[in-house]
C-alpha positions as CSV (number, residue, x, y, z in Angstrom):
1,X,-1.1,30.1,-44.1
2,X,-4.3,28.6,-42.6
3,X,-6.3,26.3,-44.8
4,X,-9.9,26.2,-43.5
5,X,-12.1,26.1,-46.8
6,X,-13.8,23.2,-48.1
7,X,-13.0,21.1,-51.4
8,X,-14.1,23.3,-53.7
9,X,-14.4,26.3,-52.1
10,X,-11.8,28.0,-54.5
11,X,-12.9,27.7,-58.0
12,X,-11.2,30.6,-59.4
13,X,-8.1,29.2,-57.9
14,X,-9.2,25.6,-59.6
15,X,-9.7,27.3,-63.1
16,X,-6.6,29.2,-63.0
17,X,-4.3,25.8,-61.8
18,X,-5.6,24.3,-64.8
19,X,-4.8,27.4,-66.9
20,X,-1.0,27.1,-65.5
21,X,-0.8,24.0,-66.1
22,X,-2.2,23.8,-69.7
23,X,0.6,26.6,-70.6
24,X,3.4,24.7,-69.3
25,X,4.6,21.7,-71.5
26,X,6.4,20.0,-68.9
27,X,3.4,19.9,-67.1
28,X,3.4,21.5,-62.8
29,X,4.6,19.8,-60.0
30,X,3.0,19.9,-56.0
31,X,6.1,22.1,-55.7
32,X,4.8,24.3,-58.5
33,X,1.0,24.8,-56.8
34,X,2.8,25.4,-53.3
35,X,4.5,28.5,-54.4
36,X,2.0,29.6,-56.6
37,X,-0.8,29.8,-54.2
38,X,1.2,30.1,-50.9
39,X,-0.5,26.9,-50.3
40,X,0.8,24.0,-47.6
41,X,1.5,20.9,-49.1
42,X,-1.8,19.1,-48.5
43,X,-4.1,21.9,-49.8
44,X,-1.8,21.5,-53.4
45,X,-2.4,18.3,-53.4
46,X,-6.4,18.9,-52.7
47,X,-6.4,21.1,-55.8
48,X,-4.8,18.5,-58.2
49,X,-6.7,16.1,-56.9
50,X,-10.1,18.1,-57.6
51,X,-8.5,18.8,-61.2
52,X,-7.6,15.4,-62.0
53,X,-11.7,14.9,-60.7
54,X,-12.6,17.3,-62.9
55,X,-10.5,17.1,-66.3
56,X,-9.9,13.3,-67.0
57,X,-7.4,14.3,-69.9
58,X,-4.8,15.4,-67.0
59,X,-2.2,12.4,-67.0
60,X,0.8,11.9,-65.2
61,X,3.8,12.6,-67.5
62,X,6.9,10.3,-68.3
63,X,8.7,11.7,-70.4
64,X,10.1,14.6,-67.5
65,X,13.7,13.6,-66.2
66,X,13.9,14.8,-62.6
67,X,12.6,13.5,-59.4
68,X,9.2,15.1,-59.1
69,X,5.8,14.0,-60.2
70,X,4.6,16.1,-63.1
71,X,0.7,15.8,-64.4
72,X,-0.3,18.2,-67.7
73,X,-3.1,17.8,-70.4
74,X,-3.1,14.7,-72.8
75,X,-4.7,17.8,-75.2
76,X,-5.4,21.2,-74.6
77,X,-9.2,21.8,-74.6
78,X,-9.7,24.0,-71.8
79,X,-9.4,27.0,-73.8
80,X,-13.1,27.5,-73.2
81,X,-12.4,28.4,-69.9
82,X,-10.0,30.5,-70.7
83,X,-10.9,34.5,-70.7
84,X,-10.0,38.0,-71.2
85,X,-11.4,40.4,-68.3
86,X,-12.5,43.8,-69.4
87,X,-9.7,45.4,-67.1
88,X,-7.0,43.0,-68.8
89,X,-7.9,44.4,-71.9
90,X,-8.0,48.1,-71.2
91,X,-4.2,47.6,-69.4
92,X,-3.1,46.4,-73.0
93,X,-5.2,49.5,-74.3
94,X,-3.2,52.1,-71.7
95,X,0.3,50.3,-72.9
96,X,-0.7,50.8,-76.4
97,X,-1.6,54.7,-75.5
98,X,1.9,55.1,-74.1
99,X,4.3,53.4,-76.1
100,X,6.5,55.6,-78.9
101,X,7.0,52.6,-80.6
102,X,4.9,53.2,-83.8
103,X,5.3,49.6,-84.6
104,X,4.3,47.9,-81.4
105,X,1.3,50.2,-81.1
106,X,0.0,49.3,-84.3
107,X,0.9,45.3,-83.1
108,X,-1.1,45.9,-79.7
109,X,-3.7,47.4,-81.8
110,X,-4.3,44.0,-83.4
111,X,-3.5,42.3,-80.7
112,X,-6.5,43.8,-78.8
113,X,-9.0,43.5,-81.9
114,X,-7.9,39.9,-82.0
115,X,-8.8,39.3,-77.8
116,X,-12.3,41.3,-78.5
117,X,-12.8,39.0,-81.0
118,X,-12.4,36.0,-79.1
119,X,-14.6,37.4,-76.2
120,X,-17.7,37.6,-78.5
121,X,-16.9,34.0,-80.0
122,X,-16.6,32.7,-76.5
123,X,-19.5,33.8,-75.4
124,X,-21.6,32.3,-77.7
125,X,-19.6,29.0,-77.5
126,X,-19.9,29.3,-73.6
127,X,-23.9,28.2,-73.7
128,X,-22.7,25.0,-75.3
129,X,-20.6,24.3,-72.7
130,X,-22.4,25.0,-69.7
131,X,-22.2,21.6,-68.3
132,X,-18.5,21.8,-67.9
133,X,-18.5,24.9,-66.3
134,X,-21.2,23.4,-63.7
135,X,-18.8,20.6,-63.3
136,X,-15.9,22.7,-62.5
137,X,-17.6,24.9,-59.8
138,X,-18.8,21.6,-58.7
139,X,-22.6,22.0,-58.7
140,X,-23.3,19.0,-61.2
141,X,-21.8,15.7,-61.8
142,X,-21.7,13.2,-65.0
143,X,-23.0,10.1,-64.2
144,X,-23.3,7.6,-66.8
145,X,-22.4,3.7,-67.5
146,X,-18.8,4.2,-69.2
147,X,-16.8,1.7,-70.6
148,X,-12.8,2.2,-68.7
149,X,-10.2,2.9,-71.8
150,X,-6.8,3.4,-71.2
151,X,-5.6,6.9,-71.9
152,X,-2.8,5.5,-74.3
153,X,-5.6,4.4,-76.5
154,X,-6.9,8.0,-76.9
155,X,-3.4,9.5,-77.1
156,X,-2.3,7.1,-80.0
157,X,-5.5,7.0,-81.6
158,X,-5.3,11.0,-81.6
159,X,-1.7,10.6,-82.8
160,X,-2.7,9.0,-85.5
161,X,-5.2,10.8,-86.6
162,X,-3.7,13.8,-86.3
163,X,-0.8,12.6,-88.7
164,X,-2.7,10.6,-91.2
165,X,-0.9,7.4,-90.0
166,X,-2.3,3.9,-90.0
167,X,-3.0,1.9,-87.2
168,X,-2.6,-1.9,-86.1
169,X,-4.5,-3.7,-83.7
170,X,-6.0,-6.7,-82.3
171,X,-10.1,-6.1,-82.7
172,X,-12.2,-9.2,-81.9
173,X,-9.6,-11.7,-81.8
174,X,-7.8,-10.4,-85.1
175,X,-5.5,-8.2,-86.1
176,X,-6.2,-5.3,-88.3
177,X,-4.5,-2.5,-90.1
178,X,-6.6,0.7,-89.6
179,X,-7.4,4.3,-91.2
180,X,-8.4,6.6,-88.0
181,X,-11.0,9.1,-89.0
182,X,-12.1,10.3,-85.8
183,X,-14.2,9.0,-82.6
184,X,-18.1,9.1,-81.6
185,X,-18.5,9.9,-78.1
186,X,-22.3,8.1,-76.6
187,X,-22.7,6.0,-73.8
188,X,-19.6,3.9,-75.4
189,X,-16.7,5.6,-78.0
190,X,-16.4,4.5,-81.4
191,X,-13.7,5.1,-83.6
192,X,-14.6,5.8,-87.3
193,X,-11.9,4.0,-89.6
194,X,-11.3,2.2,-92.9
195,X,-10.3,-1.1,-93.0
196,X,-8.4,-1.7,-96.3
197,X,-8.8,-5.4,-96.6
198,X,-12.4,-4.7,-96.0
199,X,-12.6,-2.1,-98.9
200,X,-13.0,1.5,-98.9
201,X,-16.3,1.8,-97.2
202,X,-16.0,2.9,-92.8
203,X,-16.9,1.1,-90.1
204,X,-17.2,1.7,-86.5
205,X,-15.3,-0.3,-83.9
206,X,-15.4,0.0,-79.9
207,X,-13.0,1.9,-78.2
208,X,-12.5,-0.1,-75.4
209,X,-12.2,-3.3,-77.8
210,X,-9.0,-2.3,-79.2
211,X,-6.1,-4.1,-78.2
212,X,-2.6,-3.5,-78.6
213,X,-2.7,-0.6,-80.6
214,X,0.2,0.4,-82.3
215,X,0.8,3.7,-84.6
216,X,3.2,2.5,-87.8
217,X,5.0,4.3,-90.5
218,X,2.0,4.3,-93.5
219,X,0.5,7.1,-94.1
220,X,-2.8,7.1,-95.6
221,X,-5.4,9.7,-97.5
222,X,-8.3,11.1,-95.7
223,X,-10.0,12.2,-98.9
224,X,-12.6,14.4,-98.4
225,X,-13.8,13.2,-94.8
226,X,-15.6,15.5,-92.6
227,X,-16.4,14.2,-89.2
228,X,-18.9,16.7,-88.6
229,X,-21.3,16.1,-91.7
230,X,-20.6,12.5,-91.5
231,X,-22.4,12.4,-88.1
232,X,-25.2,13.9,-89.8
233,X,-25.8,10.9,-91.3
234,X,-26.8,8.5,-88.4
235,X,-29.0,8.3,-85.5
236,X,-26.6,8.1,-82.6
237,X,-23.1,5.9,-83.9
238,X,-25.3,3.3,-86.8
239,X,-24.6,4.0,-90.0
240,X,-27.1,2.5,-92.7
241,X,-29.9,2.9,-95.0
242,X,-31.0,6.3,-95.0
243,X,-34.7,6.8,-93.3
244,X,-36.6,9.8,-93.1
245,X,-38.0,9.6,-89.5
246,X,-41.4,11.3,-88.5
247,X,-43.3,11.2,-85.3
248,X,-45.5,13.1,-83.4
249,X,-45.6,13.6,-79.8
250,X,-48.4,14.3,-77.5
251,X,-49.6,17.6,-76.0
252,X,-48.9,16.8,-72.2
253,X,-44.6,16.7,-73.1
254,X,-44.9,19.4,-76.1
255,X,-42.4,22.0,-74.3
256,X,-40.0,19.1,-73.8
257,X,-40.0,18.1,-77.2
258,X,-39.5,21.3,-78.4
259,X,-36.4,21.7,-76.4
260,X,-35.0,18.9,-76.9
261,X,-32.2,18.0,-79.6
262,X,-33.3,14.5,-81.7
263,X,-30.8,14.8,-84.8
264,X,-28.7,17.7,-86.2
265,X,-31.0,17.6,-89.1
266,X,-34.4,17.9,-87.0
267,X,-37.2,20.0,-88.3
268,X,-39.9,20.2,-85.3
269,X,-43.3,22.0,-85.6
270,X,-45.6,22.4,-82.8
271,X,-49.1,22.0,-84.7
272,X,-52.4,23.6,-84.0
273,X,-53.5,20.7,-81.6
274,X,-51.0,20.9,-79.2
275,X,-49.4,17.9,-80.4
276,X,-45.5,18.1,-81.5
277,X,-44.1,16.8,-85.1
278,X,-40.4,16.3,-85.4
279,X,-38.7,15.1,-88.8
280,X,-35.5,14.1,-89.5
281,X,-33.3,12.3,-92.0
282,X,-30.7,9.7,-90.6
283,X,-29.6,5.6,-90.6
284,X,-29.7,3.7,-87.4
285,X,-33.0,2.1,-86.9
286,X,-32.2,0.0,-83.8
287,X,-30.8,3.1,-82.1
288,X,-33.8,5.3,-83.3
289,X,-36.0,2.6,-81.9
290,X,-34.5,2.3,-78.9
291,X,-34.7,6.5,-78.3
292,X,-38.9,6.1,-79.2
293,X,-39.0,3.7,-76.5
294,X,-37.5,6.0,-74.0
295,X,-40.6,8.2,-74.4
296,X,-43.2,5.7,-73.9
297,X,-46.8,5.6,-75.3
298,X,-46.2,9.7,-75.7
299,X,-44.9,9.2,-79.4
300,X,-46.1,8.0,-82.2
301,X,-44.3,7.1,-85.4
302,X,-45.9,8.2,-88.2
303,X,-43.1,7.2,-91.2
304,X,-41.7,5.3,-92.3
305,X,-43.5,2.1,-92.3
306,X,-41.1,0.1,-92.4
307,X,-39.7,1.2,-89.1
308,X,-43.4,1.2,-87.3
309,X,-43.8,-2.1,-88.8
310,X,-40.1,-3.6,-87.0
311,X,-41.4,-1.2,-83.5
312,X,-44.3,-3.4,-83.1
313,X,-42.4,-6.7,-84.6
314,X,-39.4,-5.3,-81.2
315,X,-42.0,-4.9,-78.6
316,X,-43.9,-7.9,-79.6
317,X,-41.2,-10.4,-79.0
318,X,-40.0,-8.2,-75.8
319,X,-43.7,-8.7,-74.1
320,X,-43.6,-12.2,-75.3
321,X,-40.4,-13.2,-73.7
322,X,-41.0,-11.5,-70.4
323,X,-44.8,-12.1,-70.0
């Protein structure tokens, strides 16, 4: 077969490699790609290599006892790009008209209910995840500052958290016993834990701080944690006092305001002077201050006080050191 097309010429190819390989435990093989795609060796290894580009949870696995290289998810969360096509589900509709088997229509039946369901889910979820897609079909790229972390950090924090087990680790020079909550994904990863010999309150720790990590034996209570409304709670990954933040923005970058997300908790107005107000409740003050900033002498903050009053006290000893 002649292999003329560029990189990523082949997305629906790319999207259904990582499909295969996602339902196969063990993970695929070049072997695999070759005589899946009637592909020559260096065009299979072109499309792992653009999937290991593009899903950076694709590791290289051990734990298979034969002589070939096999890579496969660390997890399985590509299910968003995963889809029913209208003809797949009418073929299960024709089986389901011709079977006898009064049982395995009724079982089709559901079957099928279940898929349509699943399309209407996915494609609400499917705006929230347009940025992937863009990345697959390689028409955008993330670039950011990111910390390295070893992907047997992620998969034994994961581990653990999954299974309610405790963790120990070194953590500024000391070692620690943790309870893993969950993780914080910003410009760096936070884990969310409880540190017994701290108390029972949670702190944050870096990711890529963490040092020999290993999962033991003691299981621990979660309680009533939920990740989710946790986050609510702080402006970015600072947990704290409480503040309930209000600024106002100016005319000229309204329709940006408006469409952009502050804080899951948000309430933004566009008032009769152009002029955008956006409240919300969270902790965090540094970070908060740190977001005002990015939008210049556009923003005011019109409450608290207490945070206009340590703005001013920030950007006075900023100009002060660098004037």
């Amino acid at each position: 077969m002649t292999d003329n097309k560029p990189r990523y010429s082949r997305v629906s190819d790319i999207i259904d490699l990582a499909t295969f390989m996602s339902s196969r435990i063990q993970g695929i093989t070049i072997k695999d790609i070759i005589e899946r795609y009637n592909v020559s060796r260096r065009t299979a290894e072109r499309m792992r290599d653009s999937l290991l580009n593009i899903f950076p949870q694709i590791i290289e696995l051990d734990e298979v006892n034969d002589t070939q290289k096999h890579w496969g998810f660390a997890d399985y969360s590509i299910k968003e790009l995963i889809s029913f096509t209208p003809k797949e589900i009418a073929n299960l509709g024709i089986l389901q008209n011709r079977t006898t088997n009064k049982e395995l229509k009724v079982e089709l039946g559901k079957t099928i209910d279940k898929i349509k369901s699943l399309q209407i889910k996915k494609q609400n979820s499917m705006q929230n995840n347009i940025e992937i897609i863009m990345q697959t079909e390689g028409y955008a790229i993330r670039q950011m500052p990111q910390y390295h972390i070893d992907n047997d950090i992620i998969l034994k924090i994961r581990e653990a958290i999954k299974s309610n087990l405790k963790v120990k680790c070194i953590y500024h020079e000391k070692e620690r016993k943790l309870e893993p909550l969950g993780m914080i994904y910003g410009e760096k990863i936070y884990l969310l834990a409880r540190e017994k010999a701290k108390g029972n309150e949670i702190y944050t720790y870096l990711l890529h701080k963490l040092d020999k990590i290993e999962i033991t034996k003691d299981f621990f209570e979660r309680g009533d944690f939920d990740l989710k409304e946790y986050s609510k709670r702080s402006f970015g990954v600072y947990f704290g006092e409480q503040l309930n933040v209000k600024l106002r923005f100016d005319k000229e970058i309204a329709q940006d305001v408006l469409s952009y997300n502050f804080h899951p908790t948000q309430k933004t107005v566009l008032e009769k002077d152009g002029t955008v107000t956006v409240k919300f409740k969270a902790s965090g003050d540094k970070e908060i201050m740190w977001h005002i900033f990015k939008w210049g002498d556009k923003v005011e903050i019109l409450s608290p006080n207490s945070l206009k009053k340590q703005y001013k006290q920030t950007l006075k000893a900023v100009l002060d050191k660098n004037i």
